[in-house]
Kinemage of the C-alpha trace (Angstrom):
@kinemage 1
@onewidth
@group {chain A} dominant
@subgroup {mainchain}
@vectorlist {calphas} color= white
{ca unk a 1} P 0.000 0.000 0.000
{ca unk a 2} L 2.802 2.228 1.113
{ca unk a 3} L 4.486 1.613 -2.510
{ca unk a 4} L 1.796 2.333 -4.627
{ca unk a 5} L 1.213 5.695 -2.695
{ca unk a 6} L 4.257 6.453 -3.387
{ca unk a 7} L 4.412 5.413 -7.012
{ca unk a 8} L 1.136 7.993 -7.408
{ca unk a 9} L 2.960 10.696 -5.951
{ca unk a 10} L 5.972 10.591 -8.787
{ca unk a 11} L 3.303 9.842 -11.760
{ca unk a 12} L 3.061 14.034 -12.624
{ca unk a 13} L 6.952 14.274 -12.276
{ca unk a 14} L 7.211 11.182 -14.842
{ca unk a 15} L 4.288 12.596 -17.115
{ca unk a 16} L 5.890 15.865 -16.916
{ca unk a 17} L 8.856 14.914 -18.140
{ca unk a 18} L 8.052 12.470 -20.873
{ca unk a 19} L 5.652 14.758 -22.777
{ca unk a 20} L 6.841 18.254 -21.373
{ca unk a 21} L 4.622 21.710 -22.256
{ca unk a 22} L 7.314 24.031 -23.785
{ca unk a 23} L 6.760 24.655 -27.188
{ca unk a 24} L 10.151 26.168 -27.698
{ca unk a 25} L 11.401 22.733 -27.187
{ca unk a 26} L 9.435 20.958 -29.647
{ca unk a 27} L 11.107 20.276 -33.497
{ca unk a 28} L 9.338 21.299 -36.444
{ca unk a 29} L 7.801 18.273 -38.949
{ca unk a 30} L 6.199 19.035 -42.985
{ca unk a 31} L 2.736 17.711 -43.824
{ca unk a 32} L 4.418 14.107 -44.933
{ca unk a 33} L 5.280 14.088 -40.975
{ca unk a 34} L 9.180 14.704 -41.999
{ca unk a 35} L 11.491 16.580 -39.765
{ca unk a 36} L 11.581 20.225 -41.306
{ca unk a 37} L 15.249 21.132 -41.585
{ca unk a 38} L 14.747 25.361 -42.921
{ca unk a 39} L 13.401 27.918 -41.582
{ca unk a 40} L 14.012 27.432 -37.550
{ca unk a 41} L 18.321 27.929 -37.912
{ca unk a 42} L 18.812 27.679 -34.269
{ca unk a 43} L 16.713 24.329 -34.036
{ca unk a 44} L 19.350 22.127 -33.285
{ca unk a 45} L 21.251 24.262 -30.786
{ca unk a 46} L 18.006 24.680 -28.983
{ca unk a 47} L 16.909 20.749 -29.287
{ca unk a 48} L 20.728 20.074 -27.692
{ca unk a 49} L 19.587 22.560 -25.114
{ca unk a 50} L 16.481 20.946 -24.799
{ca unk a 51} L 17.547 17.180 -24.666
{ca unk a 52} L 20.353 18.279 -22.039
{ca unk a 53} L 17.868 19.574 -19.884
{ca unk a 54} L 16.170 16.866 -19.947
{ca unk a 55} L 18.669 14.415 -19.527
{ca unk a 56} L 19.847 16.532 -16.402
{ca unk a 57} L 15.975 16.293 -15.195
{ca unk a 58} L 15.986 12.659 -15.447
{ca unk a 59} L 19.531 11.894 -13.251
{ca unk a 60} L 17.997 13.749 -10.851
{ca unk a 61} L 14.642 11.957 -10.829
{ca unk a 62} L 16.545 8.697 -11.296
{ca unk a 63} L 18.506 9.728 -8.052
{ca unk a 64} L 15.260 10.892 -6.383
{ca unk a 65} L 13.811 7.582 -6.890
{ca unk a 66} L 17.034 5.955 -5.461
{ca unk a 67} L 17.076 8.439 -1.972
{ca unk a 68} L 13.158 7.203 -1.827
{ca unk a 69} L 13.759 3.861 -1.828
{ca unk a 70} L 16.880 4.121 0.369
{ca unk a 71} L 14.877 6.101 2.840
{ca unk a 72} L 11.672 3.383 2.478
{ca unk a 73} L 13.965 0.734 3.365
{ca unk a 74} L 16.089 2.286 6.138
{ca unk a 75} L 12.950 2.769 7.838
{ca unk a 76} L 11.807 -0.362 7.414
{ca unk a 77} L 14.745 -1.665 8.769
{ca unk a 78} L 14.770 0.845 11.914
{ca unk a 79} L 11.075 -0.198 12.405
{ca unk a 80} L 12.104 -3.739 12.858
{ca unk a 81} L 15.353 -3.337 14.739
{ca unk a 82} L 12.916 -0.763 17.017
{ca unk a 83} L 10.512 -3.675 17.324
{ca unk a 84} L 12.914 -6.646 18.206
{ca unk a 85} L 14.557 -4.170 20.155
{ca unk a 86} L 11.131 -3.438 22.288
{ca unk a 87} L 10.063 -7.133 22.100
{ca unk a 88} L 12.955 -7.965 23.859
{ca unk a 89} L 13.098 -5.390 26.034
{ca unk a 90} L 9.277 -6.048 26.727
{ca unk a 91} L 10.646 -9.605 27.030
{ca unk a 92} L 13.428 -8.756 29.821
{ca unk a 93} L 10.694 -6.273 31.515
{ca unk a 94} L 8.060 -9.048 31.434
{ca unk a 95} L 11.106 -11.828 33.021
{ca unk a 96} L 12.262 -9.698 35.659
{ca unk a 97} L 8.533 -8.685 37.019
{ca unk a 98} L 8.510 -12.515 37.380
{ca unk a 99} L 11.022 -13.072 39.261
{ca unk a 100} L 10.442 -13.088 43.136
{ca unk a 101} L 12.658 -10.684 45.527
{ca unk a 102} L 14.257 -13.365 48.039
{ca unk a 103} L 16.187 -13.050 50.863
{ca unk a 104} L 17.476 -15.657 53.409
{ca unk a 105} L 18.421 -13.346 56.650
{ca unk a 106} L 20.204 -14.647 59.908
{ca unk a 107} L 18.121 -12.653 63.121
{ca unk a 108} L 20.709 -12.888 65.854
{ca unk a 109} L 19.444 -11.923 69.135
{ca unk a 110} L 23.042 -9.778 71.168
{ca unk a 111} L 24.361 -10.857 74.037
{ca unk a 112} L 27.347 -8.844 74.409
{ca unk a 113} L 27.433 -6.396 76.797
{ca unk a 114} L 27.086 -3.141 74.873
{ca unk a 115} L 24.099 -4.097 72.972
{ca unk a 116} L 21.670 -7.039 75.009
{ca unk a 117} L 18.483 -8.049 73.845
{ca unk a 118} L 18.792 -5.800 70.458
{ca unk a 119} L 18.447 -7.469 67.053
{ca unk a 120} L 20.789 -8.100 64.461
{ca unk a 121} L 20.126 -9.634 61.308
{ca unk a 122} L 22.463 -10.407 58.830
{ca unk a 123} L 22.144 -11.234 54.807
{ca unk a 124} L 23.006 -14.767 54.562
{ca unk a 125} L 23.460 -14.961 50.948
{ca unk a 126} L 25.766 -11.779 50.718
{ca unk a 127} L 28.940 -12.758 53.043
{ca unk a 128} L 26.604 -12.215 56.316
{ca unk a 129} L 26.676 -8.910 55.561
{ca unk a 130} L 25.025 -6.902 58.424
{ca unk a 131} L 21.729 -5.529 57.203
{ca unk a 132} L 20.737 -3.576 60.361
{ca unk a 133} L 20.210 -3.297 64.062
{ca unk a 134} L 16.907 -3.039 66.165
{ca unk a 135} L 17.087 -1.204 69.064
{ca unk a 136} L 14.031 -3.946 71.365
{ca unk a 137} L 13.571 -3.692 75.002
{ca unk a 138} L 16.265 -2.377 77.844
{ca unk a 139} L 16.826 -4.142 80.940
{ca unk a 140} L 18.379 -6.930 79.479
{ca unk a 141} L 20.590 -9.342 81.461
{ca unk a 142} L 20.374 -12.839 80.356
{ca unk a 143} L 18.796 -13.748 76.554
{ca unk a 144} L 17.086 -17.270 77.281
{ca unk a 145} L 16.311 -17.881 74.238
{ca unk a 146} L 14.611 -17.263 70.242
{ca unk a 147} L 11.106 -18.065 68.321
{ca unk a 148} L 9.643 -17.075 65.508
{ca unk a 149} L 6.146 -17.993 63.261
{ca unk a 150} L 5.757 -17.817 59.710
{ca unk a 151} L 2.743 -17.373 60.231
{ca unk a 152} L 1.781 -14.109 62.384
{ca unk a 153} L 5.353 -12.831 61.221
{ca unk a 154} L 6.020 -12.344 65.163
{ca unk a 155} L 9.502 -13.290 66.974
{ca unk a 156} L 9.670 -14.038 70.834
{ca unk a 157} L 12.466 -12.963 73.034
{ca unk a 158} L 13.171 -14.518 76.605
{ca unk a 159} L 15.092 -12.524 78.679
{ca unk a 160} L 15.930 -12.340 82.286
{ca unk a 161} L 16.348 -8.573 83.808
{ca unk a 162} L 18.993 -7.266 85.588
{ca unk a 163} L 16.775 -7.778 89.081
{ca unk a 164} L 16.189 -11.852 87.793
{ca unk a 165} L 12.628 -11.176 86.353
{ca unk a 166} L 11.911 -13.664 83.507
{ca unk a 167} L 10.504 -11.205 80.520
{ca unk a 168} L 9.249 -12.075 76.851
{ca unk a 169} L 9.074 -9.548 74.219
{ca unk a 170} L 7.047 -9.745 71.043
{ca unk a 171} L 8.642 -8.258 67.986
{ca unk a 172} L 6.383 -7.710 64.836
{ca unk a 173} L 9.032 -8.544 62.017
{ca unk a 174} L 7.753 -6.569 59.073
{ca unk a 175} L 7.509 -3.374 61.332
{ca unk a 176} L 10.376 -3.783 63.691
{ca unk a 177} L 8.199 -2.952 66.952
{ca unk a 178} L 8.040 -4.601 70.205
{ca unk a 179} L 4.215 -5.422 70.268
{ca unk a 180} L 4.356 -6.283 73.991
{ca unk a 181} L 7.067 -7.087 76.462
{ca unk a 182} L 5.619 -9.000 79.339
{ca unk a 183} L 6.759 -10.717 82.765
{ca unk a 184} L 6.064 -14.267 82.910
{ca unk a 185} L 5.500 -15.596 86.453
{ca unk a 186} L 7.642 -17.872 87.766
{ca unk a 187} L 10.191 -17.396 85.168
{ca unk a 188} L 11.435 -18.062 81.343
{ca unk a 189} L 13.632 -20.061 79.687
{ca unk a 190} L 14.978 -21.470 76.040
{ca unk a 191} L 10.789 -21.482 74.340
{ca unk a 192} L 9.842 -22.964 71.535
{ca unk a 193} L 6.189 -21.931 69.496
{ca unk a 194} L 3.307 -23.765 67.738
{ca unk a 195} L 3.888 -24.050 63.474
{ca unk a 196} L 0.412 -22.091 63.912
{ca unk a 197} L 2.174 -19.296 65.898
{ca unk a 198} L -0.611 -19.541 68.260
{ca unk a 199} L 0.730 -20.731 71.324
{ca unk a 200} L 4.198 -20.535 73.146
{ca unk a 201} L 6.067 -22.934 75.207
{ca unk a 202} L 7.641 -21.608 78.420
{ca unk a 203} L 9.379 -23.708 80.917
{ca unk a 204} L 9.997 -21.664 83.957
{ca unk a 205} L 13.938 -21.529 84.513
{ca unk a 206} L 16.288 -23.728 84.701
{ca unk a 207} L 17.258 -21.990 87.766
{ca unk a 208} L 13.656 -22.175 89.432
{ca unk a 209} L 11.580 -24.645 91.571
{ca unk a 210} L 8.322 -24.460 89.784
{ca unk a 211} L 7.551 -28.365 88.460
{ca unk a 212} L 6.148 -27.139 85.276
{ca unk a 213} L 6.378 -25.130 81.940
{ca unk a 214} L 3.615 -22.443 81.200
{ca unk a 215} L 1.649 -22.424 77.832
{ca unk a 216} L 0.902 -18.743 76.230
{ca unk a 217} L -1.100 -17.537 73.867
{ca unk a 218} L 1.290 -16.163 71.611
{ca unk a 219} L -0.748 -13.394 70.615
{ca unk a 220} L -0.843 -11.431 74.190
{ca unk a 221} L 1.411 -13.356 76.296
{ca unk a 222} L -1.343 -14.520 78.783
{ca unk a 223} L -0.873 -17.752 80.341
{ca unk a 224} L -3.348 -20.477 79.113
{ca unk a 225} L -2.396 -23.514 80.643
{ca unk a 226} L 0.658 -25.361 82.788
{ca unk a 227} L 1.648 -28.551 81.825
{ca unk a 228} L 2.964 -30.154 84.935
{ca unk a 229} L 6.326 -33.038 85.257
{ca unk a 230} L 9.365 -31.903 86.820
{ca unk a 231} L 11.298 -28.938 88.000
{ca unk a 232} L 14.189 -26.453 86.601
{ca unk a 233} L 12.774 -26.485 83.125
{ca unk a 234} L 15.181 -25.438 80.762
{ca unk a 235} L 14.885 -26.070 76.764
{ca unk a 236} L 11.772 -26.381 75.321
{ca unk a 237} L 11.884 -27.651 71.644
{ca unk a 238} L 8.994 -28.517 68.549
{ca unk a 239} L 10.410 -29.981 65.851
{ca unk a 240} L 9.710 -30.170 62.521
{ca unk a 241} L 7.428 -33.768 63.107
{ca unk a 242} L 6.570 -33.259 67.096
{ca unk a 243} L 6.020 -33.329 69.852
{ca unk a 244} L 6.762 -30.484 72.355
{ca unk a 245} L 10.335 -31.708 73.566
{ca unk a 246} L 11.216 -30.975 77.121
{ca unk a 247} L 14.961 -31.209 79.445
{ca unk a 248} L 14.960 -29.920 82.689
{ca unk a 249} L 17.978 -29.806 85.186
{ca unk a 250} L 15.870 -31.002 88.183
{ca unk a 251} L 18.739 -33.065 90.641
{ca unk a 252} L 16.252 -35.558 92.299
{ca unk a 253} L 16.632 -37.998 89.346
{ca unk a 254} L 14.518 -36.667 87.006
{ca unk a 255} L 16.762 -34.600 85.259
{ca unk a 256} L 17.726 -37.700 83.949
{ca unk a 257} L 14.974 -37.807 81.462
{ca unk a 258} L 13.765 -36.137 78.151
{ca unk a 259} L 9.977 -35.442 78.251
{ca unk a 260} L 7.536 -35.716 75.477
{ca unk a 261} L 4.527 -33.195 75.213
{ca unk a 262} L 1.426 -34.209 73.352
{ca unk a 263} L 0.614 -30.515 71.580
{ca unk a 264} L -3.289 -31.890 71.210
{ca unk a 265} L -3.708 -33.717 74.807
{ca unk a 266} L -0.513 -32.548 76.847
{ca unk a 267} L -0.428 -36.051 77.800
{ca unk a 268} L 3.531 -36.123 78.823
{ca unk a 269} L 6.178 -39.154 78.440
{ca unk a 270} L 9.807 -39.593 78.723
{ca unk a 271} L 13.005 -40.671 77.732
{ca unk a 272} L 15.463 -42.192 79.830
{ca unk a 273} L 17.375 -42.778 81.865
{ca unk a 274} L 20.437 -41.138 80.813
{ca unk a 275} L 23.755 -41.461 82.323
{ca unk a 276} L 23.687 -37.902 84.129
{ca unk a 277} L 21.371 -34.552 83.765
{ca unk a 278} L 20.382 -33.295 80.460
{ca unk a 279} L 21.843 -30.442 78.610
{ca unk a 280} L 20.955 -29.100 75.194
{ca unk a 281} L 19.113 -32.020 72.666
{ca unk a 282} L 18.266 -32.007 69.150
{ca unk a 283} L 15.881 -33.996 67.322
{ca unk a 284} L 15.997 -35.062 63.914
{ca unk a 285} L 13.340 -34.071 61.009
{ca unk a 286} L 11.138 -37.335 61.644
{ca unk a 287} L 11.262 -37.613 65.800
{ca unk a 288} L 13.310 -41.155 65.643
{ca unk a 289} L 16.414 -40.432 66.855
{ca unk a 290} L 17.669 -36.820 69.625
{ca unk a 291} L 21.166 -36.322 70.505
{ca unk a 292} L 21.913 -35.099 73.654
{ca unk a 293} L 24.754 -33.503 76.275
{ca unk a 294} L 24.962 -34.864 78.898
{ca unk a 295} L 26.661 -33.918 82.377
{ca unk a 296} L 29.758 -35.325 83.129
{ca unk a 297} L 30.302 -37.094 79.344
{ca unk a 298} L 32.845 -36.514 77.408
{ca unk a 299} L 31.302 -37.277 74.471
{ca unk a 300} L 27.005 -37.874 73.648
{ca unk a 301} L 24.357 -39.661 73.774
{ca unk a 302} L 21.829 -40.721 71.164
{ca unk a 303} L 18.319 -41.855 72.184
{ca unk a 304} L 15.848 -44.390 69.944
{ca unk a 305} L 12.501 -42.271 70.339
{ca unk a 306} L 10.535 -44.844 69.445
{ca unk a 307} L 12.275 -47.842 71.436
{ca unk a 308} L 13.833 -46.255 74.379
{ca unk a 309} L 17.260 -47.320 73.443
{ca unk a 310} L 20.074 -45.157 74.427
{ca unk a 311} L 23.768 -45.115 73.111
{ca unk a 312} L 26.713 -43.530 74.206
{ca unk a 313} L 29.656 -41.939 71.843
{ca unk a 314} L 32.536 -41.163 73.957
{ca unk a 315} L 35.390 -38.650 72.758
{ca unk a 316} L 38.903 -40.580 71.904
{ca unk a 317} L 41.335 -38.241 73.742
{ca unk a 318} L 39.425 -36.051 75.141
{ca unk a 319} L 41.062 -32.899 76.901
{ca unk a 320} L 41.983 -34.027 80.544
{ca unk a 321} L 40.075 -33.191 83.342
{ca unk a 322} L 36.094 -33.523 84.104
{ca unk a 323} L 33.878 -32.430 81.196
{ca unk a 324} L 31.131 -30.493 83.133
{ca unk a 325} L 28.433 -30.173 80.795
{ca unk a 326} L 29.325 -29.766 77.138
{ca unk a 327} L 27.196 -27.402 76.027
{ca unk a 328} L 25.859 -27.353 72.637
{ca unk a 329} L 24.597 -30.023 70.045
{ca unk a 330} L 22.609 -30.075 66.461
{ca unk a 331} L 22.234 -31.953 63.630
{ca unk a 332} L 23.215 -30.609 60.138
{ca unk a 333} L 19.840 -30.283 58.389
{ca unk a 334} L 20.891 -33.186 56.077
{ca unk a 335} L 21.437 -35.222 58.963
{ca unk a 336} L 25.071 -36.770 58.107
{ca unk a 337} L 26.323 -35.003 61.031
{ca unk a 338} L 25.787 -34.136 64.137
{ca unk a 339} L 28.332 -30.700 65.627
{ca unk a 340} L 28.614 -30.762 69.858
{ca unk a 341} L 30.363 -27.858 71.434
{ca unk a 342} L 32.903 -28.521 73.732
{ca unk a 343} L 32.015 -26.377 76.991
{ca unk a 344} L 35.095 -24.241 77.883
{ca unk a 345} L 37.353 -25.803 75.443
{ca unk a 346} L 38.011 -23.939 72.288
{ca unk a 347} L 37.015 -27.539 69.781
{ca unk a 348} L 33.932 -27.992 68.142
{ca unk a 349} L 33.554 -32.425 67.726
{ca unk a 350} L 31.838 -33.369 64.207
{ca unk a 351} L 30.326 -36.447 64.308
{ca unk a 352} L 29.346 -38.736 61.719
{ca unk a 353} L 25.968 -39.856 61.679
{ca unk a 354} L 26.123 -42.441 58.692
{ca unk a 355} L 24.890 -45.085 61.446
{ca unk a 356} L 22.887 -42.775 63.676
{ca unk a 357} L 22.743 -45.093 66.862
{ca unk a 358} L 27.192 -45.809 66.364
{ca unk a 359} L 28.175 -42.074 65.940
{ca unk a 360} L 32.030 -41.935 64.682
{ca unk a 361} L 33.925 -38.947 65.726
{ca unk a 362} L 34.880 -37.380 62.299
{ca unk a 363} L 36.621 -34.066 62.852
{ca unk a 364} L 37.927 -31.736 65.656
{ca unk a 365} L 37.526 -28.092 64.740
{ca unk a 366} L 39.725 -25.517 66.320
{ca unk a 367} L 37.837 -21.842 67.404
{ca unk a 368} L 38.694 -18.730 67.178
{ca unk a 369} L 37.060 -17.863 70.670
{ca unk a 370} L 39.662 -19.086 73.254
{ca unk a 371} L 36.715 -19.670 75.588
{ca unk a 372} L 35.060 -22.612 73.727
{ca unk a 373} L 31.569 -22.505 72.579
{ca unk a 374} L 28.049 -22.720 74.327
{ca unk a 375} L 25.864 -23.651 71.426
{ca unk a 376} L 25.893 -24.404 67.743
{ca unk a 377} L 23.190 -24.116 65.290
{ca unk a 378} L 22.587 -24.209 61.075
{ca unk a 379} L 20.925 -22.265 58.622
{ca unk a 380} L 18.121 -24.181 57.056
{ca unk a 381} L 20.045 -25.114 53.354
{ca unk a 382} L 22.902 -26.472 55.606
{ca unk a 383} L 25.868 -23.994 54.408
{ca unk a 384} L 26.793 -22.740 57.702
{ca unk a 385} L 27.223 -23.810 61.092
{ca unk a 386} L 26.747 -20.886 63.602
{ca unk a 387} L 29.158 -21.712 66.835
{ca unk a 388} L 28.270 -19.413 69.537
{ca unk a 389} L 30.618 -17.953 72.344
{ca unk a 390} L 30.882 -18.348 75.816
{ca unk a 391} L 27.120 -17.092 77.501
{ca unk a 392} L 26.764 -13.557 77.496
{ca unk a 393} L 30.417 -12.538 76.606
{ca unk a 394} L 31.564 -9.859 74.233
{ca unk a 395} L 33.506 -12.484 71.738
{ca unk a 396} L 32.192 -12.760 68.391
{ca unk a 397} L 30.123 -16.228 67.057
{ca unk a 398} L 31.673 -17.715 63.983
{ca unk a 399} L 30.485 -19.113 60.924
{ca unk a 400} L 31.914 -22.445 59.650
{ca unk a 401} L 31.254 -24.045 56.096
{ca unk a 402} L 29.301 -26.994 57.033
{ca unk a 403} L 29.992 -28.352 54.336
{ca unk a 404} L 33.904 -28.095 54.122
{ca unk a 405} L 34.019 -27.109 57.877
{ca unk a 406} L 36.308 -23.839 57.518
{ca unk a 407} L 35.667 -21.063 59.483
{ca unk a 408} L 34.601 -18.233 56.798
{ca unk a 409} L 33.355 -15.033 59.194
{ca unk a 410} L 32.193 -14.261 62.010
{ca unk a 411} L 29.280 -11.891 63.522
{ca unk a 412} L 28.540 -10.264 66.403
{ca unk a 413} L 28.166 -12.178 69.879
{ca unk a 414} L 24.692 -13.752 69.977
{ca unk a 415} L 23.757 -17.680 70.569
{ca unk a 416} L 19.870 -16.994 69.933
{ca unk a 417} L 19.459 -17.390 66.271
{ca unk a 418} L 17.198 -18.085 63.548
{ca unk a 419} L 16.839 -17.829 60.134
{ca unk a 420} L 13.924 -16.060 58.526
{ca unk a 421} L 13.251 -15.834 54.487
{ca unk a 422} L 11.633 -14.019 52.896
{ca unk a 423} L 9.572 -13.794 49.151
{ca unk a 424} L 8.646 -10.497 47.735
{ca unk a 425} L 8.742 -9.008 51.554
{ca unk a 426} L 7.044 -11.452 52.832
{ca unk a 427} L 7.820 -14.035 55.416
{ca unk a 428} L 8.190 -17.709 52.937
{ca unk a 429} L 10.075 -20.020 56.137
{ca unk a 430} L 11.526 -19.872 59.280
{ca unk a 431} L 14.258 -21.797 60.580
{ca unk a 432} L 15.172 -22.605 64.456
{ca unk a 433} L 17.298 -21.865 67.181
{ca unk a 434} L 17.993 -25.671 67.781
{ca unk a 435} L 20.495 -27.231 65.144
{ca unk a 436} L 17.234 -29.587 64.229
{ca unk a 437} L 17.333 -32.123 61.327
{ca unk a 438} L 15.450 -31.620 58.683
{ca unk a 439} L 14.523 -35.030 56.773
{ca unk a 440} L 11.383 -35.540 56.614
{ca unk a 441} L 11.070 -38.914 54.567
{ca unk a 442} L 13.121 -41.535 53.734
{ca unk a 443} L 13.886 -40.612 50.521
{ca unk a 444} L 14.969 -37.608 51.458
């Protein structure tokens, strides 16, 4: 269409000058239709003239007709480099509008002395890089312990004041405020939440007499129930597959067993006995197997959940002198290994856990903190191992590779941490402050 416009617009120019209108340019011809030779003298000069004119007039046309149709198909051309160019551009636009903002961010709750009880949180994917500080509560002597819900997008602190009160405070994540920061009667320690976010488990200090943990609704801190078993309750875990897991440091004997909380009935059972009080446990993804300090062991032990059966993995040349309690133990999510901290000394043991219930000592890891370590956790992907300081001092926790197990950073002094990710700002999974495993089938 665009050519035969174009084609109608030269026509006149063409017409014009085939048959031209000036009659001084036209010969002469005799009644036999004969070119008349007499009578005009200057003919042929002016015919020359004429004819050179003419020939002039057509180069030009011819070279008008050339710039057209240079001009016709430059544009063309432009037009479709202008319209792959926008296609893909659209294309890119249209690709990058799908593709979700994610973030994978380490919330480490401080416990050295300049900043307690604030909020760090760290970019996991970019070095640990530290994204920013929130400024929580003040009063804080003694972090207990970290829990968060994917659900209500709220994180619980417990915290013992300066004067010994046991405090929680409820931080809304997306808004970085402290919705409510609440005494607990008798007293807090390590909690653990519902995957609803509804409720929170408290037990009531390791420190304490009370022969129970407290139950909270999560969404005001009120107390909704007590669940009643044994005194000095200390760590309070859920994992991934249940129940409510529950150590206490009670010295009559029953500190000697893990207890079992039904979430639905509260019904409680237990695990044991061990060879000495509980420390820190973690339980793998499916609740069959939980690894567990113990006091005065160098070394672990592993527990059947199902059967009752409980075996012992001692540490080959172990530093001399009485272990204590060494404090610290998790699984790496994938479950080949289990990492125990080694109280005061400045090792981290790696286990191997190819044959869960015969644990082979695989590696001895030397820390940078001179102190030793009090507790040891993993991001949920199982790249880094988090070893924590001594409690409450100033020294930094580092981050191992889990994978090659070299130390690669460390962050500022906190050993209540969790992982929280997030999709397009919003919160996608959380991870825990336990060092939990996280197979969930067998073919996992």
């Amino acid at each position: 269409m665009a050519c035969r416009q174009r084609d109608n617009l030269l026509a006149p120019i063409v017409e014009n000058w085939i048959g031209g209108n000036d009659e001084t340019t036209s010969p002469s011809f005799n009644e036999k239709g004969a070119l008349r030779l007499g009578g005009d003298l200057d003919y042929r000069q002016r015919y020359s003239s004429v004819l050179l004119r003419r020939m002039t007039q057509k180069s030009q046309y011819v070279h008008l007709l050339l710039t057209v149709a240079l001009v016709t198909v430059g544009v063309g051309l432009a037009a479709q480099i202008s319209g792959t160019a926008h296609s893909r551009t659209s294309t890119r636009t249209l690709l990058a509008a799908n593709v979700a903002s994610t973030s994978r961010n380490l919330y480490a709750v401080n416990q050295s002395s300049a900043n307690r009880g604030s909020i760090s949180v760290y970019d996991i994917d970019r070095g640990h890089g530290l994204v920013k500080t929130t400024q929580t509560v003040a009063n804080v002597d003694d972090v207990k312990g970290v829990a968060v819900s994917a659900a209500t997008g709220k994180l619980y602190v417990a915290y013992r004041t300066r004067s010994g009160v046991g405090m929680i405070y409820c931080l809304d994540v997306y808004a970085d405020a402290v919705l409510w920061n609440r005494k607990i009667d008798p007293d807090v320690d390590r909690l653990s939440i519902h995957p609803d976010g509804r409720l929170l488990y408290v037990p009531t200090w390791e420190g304490g007499s009370a022969d129970y943990i407290n139950v909270l609704d999560a969404e005001t801190g009120d107390v909704v129930r007590r669940v009643y078993f044994s005194n000095r309750s200390h760590d309070t875990l859920f994992p991934l597959s249940g129940p409510i897991f529950q150590e206490t440091k009670a010295a009559d004997g029953s500190g000697h067993y893990l207890y079992l909380i039904d979430p639905s009935s509260y019904a409680v059972s237990r695990i044991g006995p061990y060879s000495g009080i509980l420390g820190p446990y973690a339980v793998d993804g499916m609740s069959r197997r939980v690894v567990n300090n113990v006091t005065g062991l160098w070394g672990m032990q592993v527990a059947d959940i199902k059967t009752g059966q409980i075996v012992t993995a001692s540490i080959p040349n172990h530093p001399p002198g009485e272990p204590g309690l060494l404090h610290g133990i998790g699984w790496t999510p994938d479950e080949s290994e289990v990492w125990e901290s080694s109280g005061g000394v400045p090792l981290m043991y790696v286990w191997s856990m190819l044959d869960p219930m015969a644990p082979a000592l695989k590696e001895q890891l030397t820390l940078r903190s001179r102190a030793g370590s009090h507790w040891v956790t993993f991001d949920i992907k199982g790249d880094f191992a988090y070893v924590a300081p001594g409690k409450n001092t100033d020294d930094e926790t580092e981050i191992f590779n889990a994978r090659t197990h070299k130390s690669v950073g460390l962050i500022g002094s906190s050993e209540d941490m969790i992982e929280i990710d997030f999709v397009d700002g919003k919160i996608s999974r959380v991870g825990d402050q336990f060092g939990i495993g996280r197979v969930r089938s067998i073919s996992d």
